[in-house]
Every structure is written in structure tokens, then in C-alpha cells.
C-alpha positions, 0 to 999 in steps of 0.5 A: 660395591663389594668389600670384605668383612674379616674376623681378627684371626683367633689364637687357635692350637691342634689336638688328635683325639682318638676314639679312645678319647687319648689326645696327641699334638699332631707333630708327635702322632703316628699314624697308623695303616689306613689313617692315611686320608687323615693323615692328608687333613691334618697336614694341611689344618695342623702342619700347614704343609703344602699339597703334594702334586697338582695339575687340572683335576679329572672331574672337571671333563666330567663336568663339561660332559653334562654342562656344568660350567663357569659363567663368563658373562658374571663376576668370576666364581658363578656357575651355569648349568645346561639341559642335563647338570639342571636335572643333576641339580634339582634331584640334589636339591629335592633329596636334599629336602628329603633328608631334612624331614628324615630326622623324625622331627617337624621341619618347616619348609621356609623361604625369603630374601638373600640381601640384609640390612647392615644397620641391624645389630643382629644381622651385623654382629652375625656378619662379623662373627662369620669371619669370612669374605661377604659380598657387600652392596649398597643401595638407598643409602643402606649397607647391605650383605648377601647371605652366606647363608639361610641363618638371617633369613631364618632367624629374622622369621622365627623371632617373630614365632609364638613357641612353647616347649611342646613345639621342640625340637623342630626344624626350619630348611631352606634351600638357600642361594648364598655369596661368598666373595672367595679369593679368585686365585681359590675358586674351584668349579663346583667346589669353591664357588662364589655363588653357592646353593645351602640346603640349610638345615636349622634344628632348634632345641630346648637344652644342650642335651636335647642338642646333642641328642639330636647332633648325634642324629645328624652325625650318623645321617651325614656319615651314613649318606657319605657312605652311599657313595662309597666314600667316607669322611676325615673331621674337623671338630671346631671346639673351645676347651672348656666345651670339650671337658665338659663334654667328653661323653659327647665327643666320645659318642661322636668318635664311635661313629667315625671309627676313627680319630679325629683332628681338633681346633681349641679355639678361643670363645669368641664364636655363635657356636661351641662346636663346628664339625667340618667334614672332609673328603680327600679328593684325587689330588690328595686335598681335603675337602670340606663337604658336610657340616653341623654346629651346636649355636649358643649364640643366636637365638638370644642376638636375634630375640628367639625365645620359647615359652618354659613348662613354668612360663619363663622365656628361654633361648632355644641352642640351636644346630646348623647343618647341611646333610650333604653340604652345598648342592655344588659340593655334593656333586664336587663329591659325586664326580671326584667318586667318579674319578676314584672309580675310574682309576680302579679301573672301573668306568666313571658314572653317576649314581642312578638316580642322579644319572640324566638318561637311565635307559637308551634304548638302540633299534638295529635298524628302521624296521625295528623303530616300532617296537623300539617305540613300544619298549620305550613308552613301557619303561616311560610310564615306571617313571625311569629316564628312558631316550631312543637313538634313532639316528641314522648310524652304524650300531656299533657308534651308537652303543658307543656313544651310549656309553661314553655319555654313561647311560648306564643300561643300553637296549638292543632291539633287533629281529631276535628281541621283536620274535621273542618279545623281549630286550638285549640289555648292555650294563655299561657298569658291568661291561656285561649284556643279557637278554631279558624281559622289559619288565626285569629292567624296569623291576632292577632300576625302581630297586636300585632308586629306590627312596631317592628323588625323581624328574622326567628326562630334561630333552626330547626322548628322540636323539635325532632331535637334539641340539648338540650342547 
């Protein structure tokens, strides 16, 4: 049985704050050359006017070209994902990982179950403050929510933990699958989705100071991982009056990063948290797109009973940070492909980063007299850890290259009489629509850079092309 929990909606008002620290009402700011991504959050949040244009968004050929689909045997909203968008989702999912232990802070790795009992007034009361739609179940006689994400999980356990003021700050992560029971009329494949993978990121701390420390750390992380795809974000910051006048150095501390303004929503104090920063791209259709996240929690801790030893003996509730580096493992690829597409109407071709693309090297011998040194080059590239196939289907040269390409394998070797007397590799960069003959050894050298820190699987199909079902 599903059913949906709402919140009352709260009473809530806009403000533009600038890096200077100068409030504006969004009907009187003007924006200024650049601002215009900003320009698009704030219509949407503040003005509440509708998107301009519409039509099918161009990531999602993209997404049938590596097998990230609906699936139609479930409830509307769940997704699937064949050989290749498995590959894409488990390096998300382990630099995701990564990323929480770069924050120069213990974090422990934890996990557990995706339903809790309704009956428990943490758990209930954390349900009705969420505000949002809930995937509801019963079973035995008892009334159960699915996760939104890994909070219960994670408070249920730590409630449970001896802390003292030594072990702070320290982090709890799980890789959490969470349900959201999402309007079907808003449901967006990778984006808006019913079910949905959180890597879920607590940070527990002893004192808003030491939270605030450690939020500005999270906001340059989340900024500065954007970045790496070429993007940047426009923010939302979810705060109540009396938490941003109290706390304008903050605020200022975090616009430094931005660079630029941001929009505000006072809202009143009915929430676990005092503030919650939404972080949003401006997708091809000029839509703003929440990707990232991070909130300061005064309100957990003590609903769930989390408590650490003082240096005088007193218990005290930790405050503690949610955030999600690079959002869901959905929305980031949502990010990666829409980047994509911005490359595609610039002119270049769409592609995927390296380290997140299925099948990095391919290797083409011109003909079946060239097969063995062919094997050779491959099983060299193999052993550095790089996705490296073989085409070695019986067509022409030219559709070979040709579908090497249009599957976005970013280096294409050729390997023909010239390669084998020379003991070297022609190597077409799709990216650079260029081709050089080198050694194997160059290759290899400029893929470990360029992937350099990012997580790595082996290739998820047999090396031989021939050998493959079509998907």
C-alpha cells in the first residue's frame, strides 16, 4: 500500500544575497551579463514562472546508447541498466566513496535496512518533517516508510554508539537506495526518479562552529567536483531569519566561493535543519536542477538520542551535516550526460568522462593478417588497468572507425603493415578529431594521467566485439 505523508506547507519569502552581503527582492534585482543561469533559478523558485521551450531533452538518446532505461515490469519511476550504464553506476558509486573519505575526517562505512517502523517517534517525526512524498507499506500489522534516505539507517545505529568529544568530528556514509513516490506527471529518467541511490554523507560534529568549519569544506568540495565537468552551480540556501543574522560571516564565507549571488528562502522554524543548500545546474532546456546538497541538523541528534561524552562529563547532542558530494548516483550521470549535450551544441562531440567511459581504448586491425599484433597491443594496454576491446569483425575499416566513434570510444588504434614494421600504433582522438602514430607505451602514459585519482572496473563485455549480443 503506498500513501503520501505532506508537510503543511510553510510561509516562506525570497531574497537575493550578493557576495557582497546586499539583500534584494527578486522582482527588483537586476541581473547582470553572466547572471543568466541564475537568472533561470530564480524565476522558477522566487517568480514562479514557467519554463520557456520543452520537447524531449537530447540526454536521453544518450542514455539508450549505454542502456539506462525505465523499467516497465516495476511501479512507474525505477530505472534498469544494462551491461555498460552498470559499469558508469558502480564508478560513480565508488568515487562517490572516495570523495567522502577526502574530507580529512574518520568516516565509517556502514549499512542496513530501507524500510522503518512508523510506530517509532524518531522515525515518525523524521517522516513528517520531511515534507515529501513517502513510499508507505504495511506488513504484520505494522506501518512502514521506506527510506528517503540513509538518515534512520544511520541514526538508529549511532544512537547505539559510545562517543566522547576526542572521536569528533567523524563521518558516517552509506551508499544508500531510498523511494520517493514522485508525481508520475514529473518523473524524468535519471533525474526524477522513484527509486534512487544517495551516497549519503553524515558529518557529526561538537558545535556549530566546528559544523560550519566543516560545511565550508563540503561547499568547496561540491563546487570544485562540479567543476570537473566544466559546469558550475546556481544555489539555493534554505535558511530561517534568525540563523542568517546571526550568522552573516558564514554566509559571506560561503558566497566567496560561489563567486556569485545566491537565492534565499527564509523560512520559518519548523525544520531539522537551519540550513539547506540546494545546488543546481541549468539543464539544456534552460531548467534548474538540483544535483548536490548539504544541511547543518540541529534536530536529529536529540530526536534520536545521539549523545557524546563533553571534556567535563556532560552529554551533548552532536549538530550534525547531510550532504551528497555529487548528489544521487542518478543525478550525477543526469549532470554528466546534460554536459555532454552542452558539448554537442558547441560543436564538439558528446562524450563521457574518461574514467567513467565503458570502453577506453578499441583497438582496429586492418585486416586478419594484422589479428596477432593486434592481440599483442591489447593484452599490453589490458594489463595498465585500461578498458581496452578489439574489433575484429569482419567489416570494412572505414564502418569499424565509424562505430568506434559513434559509441564515443575516445582513442581508436589502427594497426596495419606500417604499425606492425614500426612496432608502434595510429591512435585517432575522437575528441580531438586528430590521429598520431606513436608507441603503446605513450597511450597508456596519457590515459593513467588523465584518470588519474578516479575509481576503476574492468571492461563489463567479452574484449572481442565479434562476441557480443546486440543490446
Amino acid at each position: 500500500e503506498a500513501e503520501k505523508v505532506e508537510a503543511e506547507a510553510p510561509k516562506v519569502y525570497y531574497r537575493i544575497l550578493t557576495p557582497d552581503m546586499e539583500l534584494y527582492k527578486p522582482e527588483e534585482y537586476e541581473f547582470k551579463p553572466g547572471e543568466e543561469e541564475f537568472r533561470y533559478l530564480v524565476e522558477k523558485e522566487a517568480l514562479k514562472k514557467g519554463l520557456a521551450g520543452g520537447g524531449e531533452p537530447r540526454y536521453l538518446s544518450y542514455c539508450k546508447k549505454f542502456g539506462v532505461e525505465w523499467e516497465p515490469y516495476s511501479d512507474l519511476g525505477h530505472m534498469r541498466y544494462g551491461p555498460e550504464a552498470t559499469l558508469i553506476f558502480d564508478l560513480i558509486s565508488d568515487y562517490a566513496g572516495m570523495l567522502a573519505e577526502s574530507l580529512g575526517i574518520p568516516i565509517y562505512k556502514v549499512k542496513g535496512t530501507n524500510m522503518f517502523d512508523l510506530s517509532i517517534p524518531a522515525v515518525r517525526q523524521h517522516a513528517e518533517l520531511f515534507g515529501g512524498r513517502l513510499y508507505m507499506l504495511r506488513a504484520g500489522g505494522r506501518r512502514l516508510v521506506l527510506r528517503y534516505a540513509a538518515c534512520h539507517q544511520q541514526f538508529a545505529m549511532i544512537k547505539d554508539w559510545t562517543i566522547g568529544y576526542r572521536d569528533l568530528p567523524f563521518g558516517a556514509y552509506e551508499l544508500a537506495d531510498s523511494y520517493r513516490l514522485e508525481q508520475e506527471g514529473e518523473l524524468l529518467l535519471c533525474f526524477r526518479v522513484r527509486k534512487l541511490h544517495m551516497p549519503d554523507l553524515h558529518v557529526f560534529c561538537r558545535n556549530m562552529e566546528e559544523a560550519q568549519e566543516y560545511a565550508l569544506k563540503i561547499h568547496r568540495k561540491i563546487f570544485e567536483e562540479i567543476g570537473k565537468l566544466g559546469r558550475s552551480y546556481v544555489s539555493l540556501y534554505n535558511t530561517t531569519e534568525e540563523y542568517f543574522e546571526a550568522n552573516r560571516e558564514f554566509f559571506r564565507r560561503l558566497l566567496e566561493v560561489e563567486g556569485k549571488p545566491v537565492l534565499l528562502c527564509f523560512v520559518p522554524k519548523k525544520y531539522y535543519w537551519v540550513l539547506n543548500v540546494e545546488y543546481n545546474i541549468i539543464d539544456e532546456l534552460n531548467r534548474p536542477c538540483e544535483i548536490a546538497t548539504f544541511q547543518i541538523d540541529v534536530g536529529n541528534a536529540e530526536r534520536f538520542g545521539i549523545t557524546y561524552t563533553e571534556r567535563d562529563g556532560s552529554k551533548a547532542h552532536p549538530i550534525i551535516i547531510h550532504t551528497a558530494l555529487i548528489g544521487t548516483v542518478e543525478r550525477y550521470l543526469f549532470a554528466v550526460l546534460d554536459s555532454a549535450v552542452r558539448a554537442e551544441k558547441a560543436g564538439r562531440p558528446p562524450s563521457l568522462p574518461l574514467w567513467l567511459t565503458p570502453t577506453q581504448v578499441r583497438v582496429i586491425p586492418v585486416s586478419a593478417r594484422h589479428m596477432d599484433y593486434a592481440l599483442k597491443v591489447l593484452e599490453q594496454i589490458e594489463k595498465e588497468q585500461i578498458r581496452v576491446d578489439i574489433d575484429d569483425r569482419e567489416e570494412t575499416l572505414p564502418k569499424r572507425i565509424r562505430d568506434a566513434e559513434t559509441r564515443w570510444i575516445p582513442y581508436i588504434v589502427v594497426v596495419g603493415d606500417r604499425e606492425v614494421e614500426r612496432g608502434t600504433i595510429t591512435v585517432r582522438f575522437r575528441e580531438e578529431k586528430t590521429q598520431k602514430e606513436m608507441k603503446v607505451e605513450e597511450l597508456v602514459k596519457e590515459v593513467k594521467e588523465k584518470t588519474a585519482g578516479y575509481p576503476w572496473r574492468p571492461l563489463p563485455l567479452p574484449k572481442q566485439v565479434s562476441r557480443r549480443p546486440t543490446f
